[in-house]
N, C-alpha and C positions, 0 to 999 in steps of 0.2 A: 584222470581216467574215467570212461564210462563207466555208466553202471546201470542197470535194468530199476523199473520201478516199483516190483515187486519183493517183498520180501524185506530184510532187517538190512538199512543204510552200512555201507561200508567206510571205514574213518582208516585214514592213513595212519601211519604207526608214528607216533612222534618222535620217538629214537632213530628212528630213520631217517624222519622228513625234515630233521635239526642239519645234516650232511646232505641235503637235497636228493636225495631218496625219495621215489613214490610209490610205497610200498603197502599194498592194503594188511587191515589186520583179520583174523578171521575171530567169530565170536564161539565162544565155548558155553554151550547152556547148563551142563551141569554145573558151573563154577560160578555160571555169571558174569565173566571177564573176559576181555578181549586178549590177544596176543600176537604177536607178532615170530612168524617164522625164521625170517634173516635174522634177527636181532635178539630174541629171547625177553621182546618187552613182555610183562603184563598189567594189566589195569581193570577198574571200572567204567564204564561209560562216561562219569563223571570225570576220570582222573585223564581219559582221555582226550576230550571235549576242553579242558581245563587246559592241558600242555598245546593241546594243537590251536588253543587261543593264544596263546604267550611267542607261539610260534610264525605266526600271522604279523605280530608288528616288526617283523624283516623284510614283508613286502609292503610296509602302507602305503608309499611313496614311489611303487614301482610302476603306474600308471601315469604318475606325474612327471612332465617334460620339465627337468630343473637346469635353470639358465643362469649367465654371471651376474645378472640383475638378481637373484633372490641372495646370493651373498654380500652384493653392494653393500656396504655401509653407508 
């Protein structure tokens, strides 16, 4: 998704984006923490940033063209 360059980064909701979802989170300043509308996640930036890295190695390989030579024994 776009997103403008002004203003506080937008991070996709990992509860979401676990079921291929791209669902931005909005940020809550009196709490501190982010959340998610669809889903009812909450977190800190950290806790977010944390899951949506764990969630990244389902694509590592998705740019890579894998052929029957990489299984060859």
């Amino acid at each position: 998704m776009a997103q403008g360059r002004k203003g506080r980064l937008n991070y996709r909701c990992p509860a979401c984006f676990m079921r291929d979802l791209d669902i931005d989170m909005f940020y809550d300043k009196d709490k501190d923490e982010y959340y998610c509308l669809r889903c009812q996640f909450t977190g800190s930036e950290e806790d977010v940033l944390a899951m949506n890295e764990q969630i990244k190695k389902k694509y590592k390989v998705m740019l890579k063209r894998i052929t029957v030579d990489d299984y060859a024994d």
